[in-house]
C-alpha positions as CSV (number, residue, x, y, z in Angstrom):
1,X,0.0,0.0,0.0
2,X,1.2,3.5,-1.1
3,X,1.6,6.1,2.2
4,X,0.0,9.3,1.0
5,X,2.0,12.3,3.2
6,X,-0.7,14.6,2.7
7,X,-2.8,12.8,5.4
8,X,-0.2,13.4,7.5
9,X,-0.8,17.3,8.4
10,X,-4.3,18.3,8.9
11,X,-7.0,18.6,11.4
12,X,-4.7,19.9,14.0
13,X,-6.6,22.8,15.0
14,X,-6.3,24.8,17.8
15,X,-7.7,26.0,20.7
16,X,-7.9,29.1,22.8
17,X,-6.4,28.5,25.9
18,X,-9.9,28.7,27.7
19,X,-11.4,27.3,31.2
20,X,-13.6,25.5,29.4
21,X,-13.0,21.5,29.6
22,X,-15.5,20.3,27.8
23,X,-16.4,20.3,24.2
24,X,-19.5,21.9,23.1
25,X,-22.2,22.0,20.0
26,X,-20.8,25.0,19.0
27,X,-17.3,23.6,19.8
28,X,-18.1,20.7,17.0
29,X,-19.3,22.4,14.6
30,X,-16.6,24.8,14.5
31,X,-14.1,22.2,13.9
32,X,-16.5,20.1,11.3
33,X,-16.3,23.6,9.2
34,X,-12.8,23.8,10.1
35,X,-12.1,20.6,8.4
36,X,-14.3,21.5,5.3
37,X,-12.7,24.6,4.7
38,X,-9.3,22.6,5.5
39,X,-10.7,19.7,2.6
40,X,-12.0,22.2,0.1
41,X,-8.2,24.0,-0.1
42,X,-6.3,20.9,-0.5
43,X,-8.8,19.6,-3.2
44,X,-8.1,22.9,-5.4
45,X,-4.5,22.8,-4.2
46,X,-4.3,26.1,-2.4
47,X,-0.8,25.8,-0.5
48,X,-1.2,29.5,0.8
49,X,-4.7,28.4,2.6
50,X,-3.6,25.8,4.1
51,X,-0.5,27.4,5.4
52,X,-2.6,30.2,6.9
53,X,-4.8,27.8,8.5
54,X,-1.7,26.2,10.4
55,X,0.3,28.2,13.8
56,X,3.5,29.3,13.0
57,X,5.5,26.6,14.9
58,X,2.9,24.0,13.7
59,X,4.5,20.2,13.9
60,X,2.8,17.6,11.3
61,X,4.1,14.0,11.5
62,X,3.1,11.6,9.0
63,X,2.1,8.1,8.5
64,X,5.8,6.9,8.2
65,X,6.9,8.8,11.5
66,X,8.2,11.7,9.7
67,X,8.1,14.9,11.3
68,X,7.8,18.4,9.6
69,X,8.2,21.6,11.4
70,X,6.3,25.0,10.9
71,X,3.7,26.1,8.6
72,X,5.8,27.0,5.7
73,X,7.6,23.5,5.5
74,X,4.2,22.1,5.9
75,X,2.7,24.1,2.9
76,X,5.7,23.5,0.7
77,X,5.0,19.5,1.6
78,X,1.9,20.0,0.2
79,X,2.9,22.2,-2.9
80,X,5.4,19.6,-3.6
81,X,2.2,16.6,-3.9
82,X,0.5,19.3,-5.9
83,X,3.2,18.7,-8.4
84,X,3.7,15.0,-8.2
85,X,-0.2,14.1,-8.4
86,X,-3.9,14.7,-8.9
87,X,-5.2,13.6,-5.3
88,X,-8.7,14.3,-3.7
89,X,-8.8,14.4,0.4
90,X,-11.8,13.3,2.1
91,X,-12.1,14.1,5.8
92,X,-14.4,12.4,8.5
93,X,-14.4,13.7,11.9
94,X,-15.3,11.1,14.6
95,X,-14.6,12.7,17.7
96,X,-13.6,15.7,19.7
97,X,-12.2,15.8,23.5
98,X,-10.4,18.0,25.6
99,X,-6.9,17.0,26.4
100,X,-5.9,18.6,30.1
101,X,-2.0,17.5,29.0
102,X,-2.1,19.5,26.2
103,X,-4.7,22.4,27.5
104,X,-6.3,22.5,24.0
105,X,-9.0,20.1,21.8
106,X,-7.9,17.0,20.1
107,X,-10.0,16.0,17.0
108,X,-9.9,12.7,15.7
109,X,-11.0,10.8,12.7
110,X,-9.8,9.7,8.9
111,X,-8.4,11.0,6.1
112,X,-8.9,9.2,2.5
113,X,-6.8,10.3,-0.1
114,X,-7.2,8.8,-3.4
115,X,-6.2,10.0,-7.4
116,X,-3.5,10.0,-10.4
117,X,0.2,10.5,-10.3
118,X,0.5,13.0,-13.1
119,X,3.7,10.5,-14.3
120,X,1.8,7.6,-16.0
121,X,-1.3,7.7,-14.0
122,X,-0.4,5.5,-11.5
123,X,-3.5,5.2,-9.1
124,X,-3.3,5.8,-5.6
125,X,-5.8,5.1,-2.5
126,X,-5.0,5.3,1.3
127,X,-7.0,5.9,4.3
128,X,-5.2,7.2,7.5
129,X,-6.6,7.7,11.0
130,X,-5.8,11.3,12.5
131,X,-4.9,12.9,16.3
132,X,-5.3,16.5,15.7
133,X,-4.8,19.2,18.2
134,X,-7.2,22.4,17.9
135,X,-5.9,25.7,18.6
136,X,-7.7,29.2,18.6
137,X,-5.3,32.1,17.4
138,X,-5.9,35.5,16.3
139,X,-9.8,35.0,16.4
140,X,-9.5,31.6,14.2
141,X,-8.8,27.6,14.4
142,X,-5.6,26.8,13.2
143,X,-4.0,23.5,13.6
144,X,-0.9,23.5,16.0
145,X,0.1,19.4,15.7
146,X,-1.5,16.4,13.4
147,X,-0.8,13.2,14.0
148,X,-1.4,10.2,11.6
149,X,-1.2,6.5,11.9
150,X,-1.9,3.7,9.7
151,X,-5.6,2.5,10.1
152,X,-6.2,-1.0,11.1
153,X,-9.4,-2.6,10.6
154,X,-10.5,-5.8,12.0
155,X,-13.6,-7.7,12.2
156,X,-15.1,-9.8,15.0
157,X,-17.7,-12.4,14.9
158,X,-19.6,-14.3,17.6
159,X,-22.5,-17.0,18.1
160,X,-24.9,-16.3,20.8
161,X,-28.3,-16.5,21.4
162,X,-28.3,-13.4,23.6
163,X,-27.7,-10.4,20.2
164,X,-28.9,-7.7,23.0
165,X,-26.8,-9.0,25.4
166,X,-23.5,-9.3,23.7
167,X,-24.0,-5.8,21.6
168,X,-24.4,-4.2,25.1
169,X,-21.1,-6.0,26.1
170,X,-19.0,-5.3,23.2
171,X,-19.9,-1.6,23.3
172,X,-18.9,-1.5,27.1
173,X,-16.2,-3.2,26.5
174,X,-15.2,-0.1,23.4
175,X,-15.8,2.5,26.1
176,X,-12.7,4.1,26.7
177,X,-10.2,1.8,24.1
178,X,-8.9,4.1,22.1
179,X,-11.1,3.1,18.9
180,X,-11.8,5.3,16.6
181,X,-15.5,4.0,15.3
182,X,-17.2,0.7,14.7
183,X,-20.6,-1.1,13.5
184,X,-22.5,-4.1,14.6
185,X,-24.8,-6.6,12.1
186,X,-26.1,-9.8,11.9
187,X,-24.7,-12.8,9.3
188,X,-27.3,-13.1,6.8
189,X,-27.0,-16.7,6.9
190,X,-27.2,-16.9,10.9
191,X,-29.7,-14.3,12.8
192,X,-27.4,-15.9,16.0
193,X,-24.3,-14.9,14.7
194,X,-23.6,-11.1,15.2
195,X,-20.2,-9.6,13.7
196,X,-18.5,-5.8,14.6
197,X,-16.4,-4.2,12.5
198,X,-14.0,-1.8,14.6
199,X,-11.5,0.9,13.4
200,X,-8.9,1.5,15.1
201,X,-5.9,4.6,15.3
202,X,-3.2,2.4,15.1
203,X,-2.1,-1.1,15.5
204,X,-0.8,-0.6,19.1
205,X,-4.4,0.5,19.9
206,X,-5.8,-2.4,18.6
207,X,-3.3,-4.8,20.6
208,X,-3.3,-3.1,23.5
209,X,-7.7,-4.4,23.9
210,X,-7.6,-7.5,22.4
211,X,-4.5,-8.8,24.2
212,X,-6.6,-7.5,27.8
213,X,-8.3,-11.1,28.7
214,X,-11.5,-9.3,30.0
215,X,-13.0,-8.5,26.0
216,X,-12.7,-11.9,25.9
217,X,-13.9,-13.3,29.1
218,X,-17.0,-10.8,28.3
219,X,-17.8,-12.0,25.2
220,X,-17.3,-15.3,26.0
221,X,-20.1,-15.3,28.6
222,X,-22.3,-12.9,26.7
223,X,-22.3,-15.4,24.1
224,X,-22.8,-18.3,26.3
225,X,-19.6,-19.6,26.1
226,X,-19.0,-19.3,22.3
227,X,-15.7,-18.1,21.3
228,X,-15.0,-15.2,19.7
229,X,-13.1,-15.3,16.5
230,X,-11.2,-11.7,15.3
231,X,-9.6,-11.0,11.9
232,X,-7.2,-8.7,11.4
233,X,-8.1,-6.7,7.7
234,X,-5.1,-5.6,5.1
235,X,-6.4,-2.8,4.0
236,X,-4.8,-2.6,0.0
């Protein structure tokens, strides 16, 4: 799979240094037009916008670990893929809490970039997870660090005759791991069998719950004893 950099810099907006500690409606939706406007500049390949939408001492570090210092250097990174390809950036925002460590926002969610390299039209297609923080400066959102991991996808899937029972167990379980968004359903061919596909940051996220016993132990007795079976996707 080809790493797209671009996903590397974005939704790291920032935020006022205010006593508030806990997101609000207007909070969200700030930062949902925030990474429109942020989606709608890198799809016409405005390098100056998206420079002027990042602090000064911004720090961006990409998929590959890479790390890119100040707005500038970010914007030429982007001017430089503006060159090398015809790419369109798709954004979803999945959540937004306030980080005490860092005194400011942290958005998270995906970015999909997919398109042409303008040298034989080589496709591309990658989808990244994000760890933005949100800074207000100079009576605007600006983005002040981005983080972004490879996304891992796995799939779950369980017998049990107890559907209610295990959902409310599994989404317990979720509270609090670190997961970036995930979806239940039932196997067409088996109304008992119940499956959840779960998105995750980063592999380390992902190991860090299903190596804990207790998802298993949970599911395990939710189901009535069935075992849970997990598969790890390569997303390609």
């Amino acid at each position: 799979m080809k790493n797209f950099p671009l996903l590397t810099a974005f939704l790291c907006a920032p935020c006022f240094i205010i006593t508030l500690q806990a997101q609000s409606v207007t909070d969200e939706q700030a930062m949902r037009v925030f990474a429109r406007d942020f989606m709608a500049a890198y799809n016409r390949q405005d390098a100056t916008a998206l420079q002027a939408m990042y602090t000064t001492d911004a720090v961006s570090i990409d998929a590959n670990g890479k790390v890119t210092n100040g707005a500038d250097s970010i914007a030429q990174l982007f001017a430089d893929q503006f060159i090398s390809k015809e790419a369109t950036l798709l954004v979803r925002q999945i959540g937004l809490t306030w980080s005490d460590a860092q005194h400011a926002f942290v958005a998270t969610g995906t970015y999909e970039g997919y398109g042409l390299t303008y040298v034989y039209d080589i496709p591309f297609r990658q989808t990244t997870a994000y760890r933005n923080t949100m800074i207000y400066e100079n009576r605007q959102w600006k983005i002040a660090r981005s983080v972004v991991t490879p996304l891992v996808k796995t799939i779950m899937y369980q017998e049990t005759a107890s559907p209610a029972k295990w959902k409310s167990a599994l989404t317990d379980l979720l509270h609090g791991s670190g997961i970036l968004s995930f979806e239940m359903g039932t196997s067409p061919d088996n109304p008992n069998t119940l499956y959840a596909l779960l998105e995750w940051p980063s592999m380390e996220v992902a190991q860090v719950f299903f190596k804990d016993p207790n998802w298993h132990k949970a599911l395990r007795q939710a189901g009535r004893n069935a075992k849970p079976l997990v598969v790890f996707l390569d997303d390609k």
